[in-house]
C-alpha positions in Angstrom: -16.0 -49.1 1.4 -19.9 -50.0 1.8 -21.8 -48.3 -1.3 -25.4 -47.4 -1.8 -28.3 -49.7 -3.2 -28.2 -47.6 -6.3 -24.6 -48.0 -6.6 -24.7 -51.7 -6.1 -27.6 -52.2 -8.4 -26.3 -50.2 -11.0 -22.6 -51.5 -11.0 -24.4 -55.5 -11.1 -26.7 -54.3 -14.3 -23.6 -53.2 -16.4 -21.6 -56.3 -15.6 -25.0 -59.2 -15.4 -27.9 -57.2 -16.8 -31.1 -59.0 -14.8 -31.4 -59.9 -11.8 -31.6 -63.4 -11.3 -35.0 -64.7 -10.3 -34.7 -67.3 -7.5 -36.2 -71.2 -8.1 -39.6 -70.5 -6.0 -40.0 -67.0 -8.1 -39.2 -63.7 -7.8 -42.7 -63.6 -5.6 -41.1 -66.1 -3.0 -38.3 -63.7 -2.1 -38.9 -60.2 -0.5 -37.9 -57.6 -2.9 -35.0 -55.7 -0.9 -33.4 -59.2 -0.9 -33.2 -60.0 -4.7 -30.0 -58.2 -5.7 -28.3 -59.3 -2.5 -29.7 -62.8 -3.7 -28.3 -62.8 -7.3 -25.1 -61.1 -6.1 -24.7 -64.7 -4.8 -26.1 -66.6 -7.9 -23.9 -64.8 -10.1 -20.9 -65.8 -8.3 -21.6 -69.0 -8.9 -23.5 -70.2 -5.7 -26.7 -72.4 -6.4 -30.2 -71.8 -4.5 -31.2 -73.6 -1.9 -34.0 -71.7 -1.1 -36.2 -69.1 0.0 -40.1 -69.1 1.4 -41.0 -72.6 3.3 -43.8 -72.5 5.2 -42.2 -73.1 8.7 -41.3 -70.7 12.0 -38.4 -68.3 11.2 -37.3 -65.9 8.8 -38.3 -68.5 6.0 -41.4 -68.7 6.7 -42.3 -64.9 7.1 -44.7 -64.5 3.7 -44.3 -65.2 1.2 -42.4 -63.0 0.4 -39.8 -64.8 3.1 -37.0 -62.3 4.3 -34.6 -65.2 4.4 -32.3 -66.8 1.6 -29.8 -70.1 1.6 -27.2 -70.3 -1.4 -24.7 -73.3 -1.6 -22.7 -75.3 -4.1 -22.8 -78.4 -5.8 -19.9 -79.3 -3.6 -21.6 -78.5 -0.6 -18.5 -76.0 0.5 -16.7 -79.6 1.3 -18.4 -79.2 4.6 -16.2 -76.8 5.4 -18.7 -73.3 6.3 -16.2 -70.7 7.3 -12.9 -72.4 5.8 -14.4 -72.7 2.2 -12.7 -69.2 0.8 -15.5 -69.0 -1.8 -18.3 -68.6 0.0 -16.5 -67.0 3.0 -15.8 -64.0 0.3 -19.0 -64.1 -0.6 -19.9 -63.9 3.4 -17.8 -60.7 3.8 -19.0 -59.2 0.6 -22.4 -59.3 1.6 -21.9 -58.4 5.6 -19.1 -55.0 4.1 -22.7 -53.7 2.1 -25.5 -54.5 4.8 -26.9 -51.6 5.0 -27.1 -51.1 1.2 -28.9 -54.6 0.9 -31.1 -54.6 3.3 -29.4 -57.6 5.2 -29.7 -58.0 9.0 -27.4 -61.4 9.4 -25.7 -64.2 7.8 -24.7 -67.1 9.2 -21.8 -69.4 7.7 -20.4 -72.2 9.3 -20.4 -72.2 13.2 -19.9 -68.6 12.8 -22.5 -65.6 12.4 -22.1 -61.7 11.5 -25.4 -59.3 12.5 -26.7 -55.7 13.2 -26.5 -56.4 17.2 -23.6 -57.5 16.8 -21.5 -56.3 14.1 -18.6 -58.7 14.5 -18.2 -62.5 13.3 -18.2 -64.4 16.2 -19.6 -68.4 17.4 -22.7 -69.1 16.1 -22.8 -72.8 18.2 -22.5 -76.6 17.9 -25.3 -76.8 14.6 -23.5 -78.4 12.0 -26.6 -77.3 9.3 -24.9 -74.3 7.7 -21.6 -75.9 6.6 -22.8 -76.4 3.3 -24.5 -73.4 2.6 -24.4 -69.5 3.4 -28.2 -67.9 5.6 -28.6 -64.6 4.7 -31.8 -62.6 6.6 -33.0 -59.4 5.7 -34.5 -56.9 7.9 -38.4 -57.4 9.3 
């Protein structure tokens, strides 16, 4: 059952305390992403990123609207068939609204507001080792 902001914010305080502040700064990350971005890094997922100055949702700032997580392991090139991160997936797409995310891309597949269902995201092979999540412009 998808919660509220307040819900999820309040239930991640009394189990982590802070939010955790991403490599480039809390400044390099828009501010509706950060709990949906240390949801990630507290489940173990490392940061690969958030503002580069480039086209696409990266590049919108700073702040950018766009994080990448991954692992040291670089989810065995697997995407959608590493159970870890496809968890995480879900767990972020079940509480969209609440976090302010509009897609998120994992493997060749790819979950977003216009269309709410995972489904073939194409041939790029770039986000098998690490989860894209975008946040609403």
């Amino acid at each position: 059952m998808a919660s509220t902001y307040r819900e999820l914010l309040t239930h991640y305080r009394a189990k982590h305390g802070k939010l955790v502040e991403p490599r480039q700064g809390f400044d390099s990350l828009h501010s509706s992403l950060h709990l949906a971005y240390s949801m990630g890094r507290r489940r173990w997922f490392t940061d690969l990123g958030t503002y580069v100055d480039k086209p696409g949702d990266h590049g919108v700032g700073p702040p950018a609207l766009a994080f990448d997580l991954g692992r040291k392991d670089r989810f065995l090139f697997l995407g959608w068939y590493y159970l870890p991160a496809r968890r995480l997936a879900k767990r972020y797409v079940e509480h969209h609204d609440a976090l302010h995310i509009n897609y998120v891309i994992l493997g060749n597949k790819i979950w977003s507001r216009a269309k709410p269902y995972w489904h073939y995201y194409g041939p790029d092979r770039s986000h098998y080792f690490h989860i894209h999540v975008s946040g609403i412009r």
